[in-house]
C-alpha positions as CSV (number, residue, x, y, z in Angstrom):
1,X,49.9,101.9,113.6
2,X,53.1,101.3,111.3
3,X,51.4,103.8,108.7
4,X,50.1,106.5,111.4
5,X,53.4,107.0,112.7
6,X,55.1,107.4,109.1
7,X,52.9,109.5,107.9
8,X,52.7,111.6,111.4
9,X,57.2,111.7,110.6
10,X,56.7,112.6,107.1
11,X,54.2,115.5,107.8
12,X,56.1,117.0,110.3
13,X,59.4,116.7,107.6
14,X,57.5,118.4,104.9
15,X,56.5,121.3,107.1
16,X,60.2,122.6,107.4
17,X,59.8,122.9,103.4
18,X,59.9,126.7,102.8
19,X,58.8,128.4,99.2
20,X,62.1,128.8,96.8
21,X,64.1,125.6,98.5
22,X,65.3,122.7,96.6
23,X,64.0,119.9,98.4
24,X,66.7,116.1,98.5
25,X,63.7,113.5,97.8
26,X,64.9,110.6,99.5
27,X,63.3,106.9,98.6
28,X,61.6,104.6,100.5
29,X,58.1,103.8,102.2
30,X,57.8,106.3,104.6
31,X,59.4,109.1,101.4
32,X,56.1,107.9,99.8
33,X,54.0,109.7,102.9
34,X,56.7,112.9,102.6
35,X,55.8,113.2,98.9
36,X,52.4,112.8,99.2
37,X,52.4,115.6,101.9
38,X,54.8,117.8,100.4
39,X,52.6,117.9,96.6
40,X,49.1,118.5,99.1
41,X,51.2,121.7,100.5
42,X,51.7,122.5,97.0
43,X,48.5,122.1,96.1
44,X,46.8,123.0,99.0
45,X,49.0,125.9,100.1
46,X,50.6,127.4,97.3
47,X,54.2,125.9,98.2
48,X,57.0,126.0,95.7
49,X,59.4,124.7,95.5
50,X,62.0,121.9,93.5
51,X,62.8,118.7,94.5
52,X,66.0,116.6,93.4
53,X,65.0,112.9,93.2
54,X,67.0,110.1,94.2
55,X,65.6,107.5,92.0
56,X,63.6,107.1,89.0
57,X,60.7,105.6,91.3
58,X,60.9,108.6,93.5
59,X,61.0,111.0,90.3
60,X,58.0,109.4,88.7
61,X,56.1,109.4,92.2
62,X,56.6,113.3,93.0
63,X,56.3,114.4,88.9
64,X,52.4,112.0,89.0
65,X,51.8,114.5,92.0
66,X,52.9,117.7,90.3
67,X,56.2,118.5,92.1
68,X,58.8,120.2,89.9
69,X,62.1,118.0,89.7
70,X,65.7,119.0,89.3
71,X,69.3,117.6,88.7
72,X,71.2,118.1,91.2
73,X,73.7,120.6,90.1
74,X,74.3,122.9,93.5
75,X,73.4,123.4,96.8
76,X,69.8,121.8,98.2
77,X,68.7,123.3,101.3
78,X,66.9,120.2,102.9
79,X,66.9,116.6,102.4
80,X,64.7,114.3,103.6
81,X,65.4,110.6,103.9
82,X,64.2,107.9,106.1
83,X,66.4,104.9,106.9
84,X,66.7,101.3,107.6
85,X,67.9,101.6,111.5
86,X,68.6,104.2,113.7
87,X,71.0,103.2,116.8
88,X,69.2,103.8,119.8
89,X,70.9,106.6,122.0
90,X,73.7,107.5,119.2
91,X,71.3,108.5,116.5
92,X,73.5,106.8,114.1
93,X,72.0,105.7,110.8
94,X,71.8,102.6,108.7
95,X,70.7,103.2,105.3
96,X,71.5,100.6,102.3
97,X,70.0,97.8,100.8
98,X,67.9,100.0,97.9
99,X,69.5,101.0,94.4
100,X,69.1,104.6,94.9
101,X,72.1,104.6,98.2
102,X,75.2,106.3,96.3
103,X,72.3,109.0,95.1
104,X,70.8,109.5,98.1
105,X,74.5,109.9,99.9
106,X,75.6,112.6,97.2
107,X,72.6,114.1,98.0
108,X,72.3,114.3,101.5
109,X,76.2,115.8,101.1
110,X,75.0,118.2,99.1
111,X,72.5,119.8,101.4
112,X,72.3,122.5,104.0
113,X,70.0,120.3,106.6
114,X,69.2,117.2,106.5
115,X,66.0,115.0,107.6
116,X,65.4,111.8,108.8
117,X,61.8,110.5,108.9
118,X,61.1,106.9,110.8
119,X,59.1,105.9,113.1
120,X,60.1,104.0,116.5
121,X,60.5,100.7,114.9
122,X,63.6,101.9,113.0
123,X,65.1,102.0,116.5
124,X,67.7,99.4,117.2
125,X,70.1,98.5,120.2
């Protein structure tokens, strides 16, 4: 069910993706879902856009699955995370324990919107 519900989160993310944005690619397990439904819209649909990675795992992921990467170097207009916890109520975030945080903080700064995908299990008390 675990998968379902990330890949059901990361599908509905990658559908605000409009051609000409520059896409935040944030890391982790359910990211992996958001990329692989952001390169089928691409290939599928005929979106374009650019996406600015957050790590080198990410960049290599969405560049094997024909995304067009960035540096970071102005505005992005969405980025799309997921995150470790998510505070019940609040809506707070926790996000940390993976090498690409201080990226995927400048990045999320950097963007007009931004996206959280998780499933219910990322809720906490």
């Amino acid at each position: 069910m675990t998968d379902v519900a990330k890949r059901a989160a990361a599908v509905a993310a990658a559908a605000l993706v409009q051609s000409g944005m520059v896409v935040g690619l944030g890391s982790g397990s359910t990211m992996r879902f958001a990329i692989e439904a952001l390169a089928a819209k691409l290939r599928d649909e005929g979106l374009r856009f650019v996406g600015v990675p957050t790590s080198v795992a990410v960049a290599a992921s969405a560049r094997a699955l024909g995304i067009s990467l960035t540096e970071l170097d102005g505005p992005v207009d969405l980025a799309i995370d997921g995150a470790d916890e998510i505070e019940r109520g609040t809506m707070r975030l926790i996000k940390g324990l993976g090498g690409a945080l201080l990226r995927e903080k400048i990045v999320v700064e950097s963007s007009r919107r931004f996206v959280v995908v998780a499933n219910s299990e990322k809720l906490v008390e």
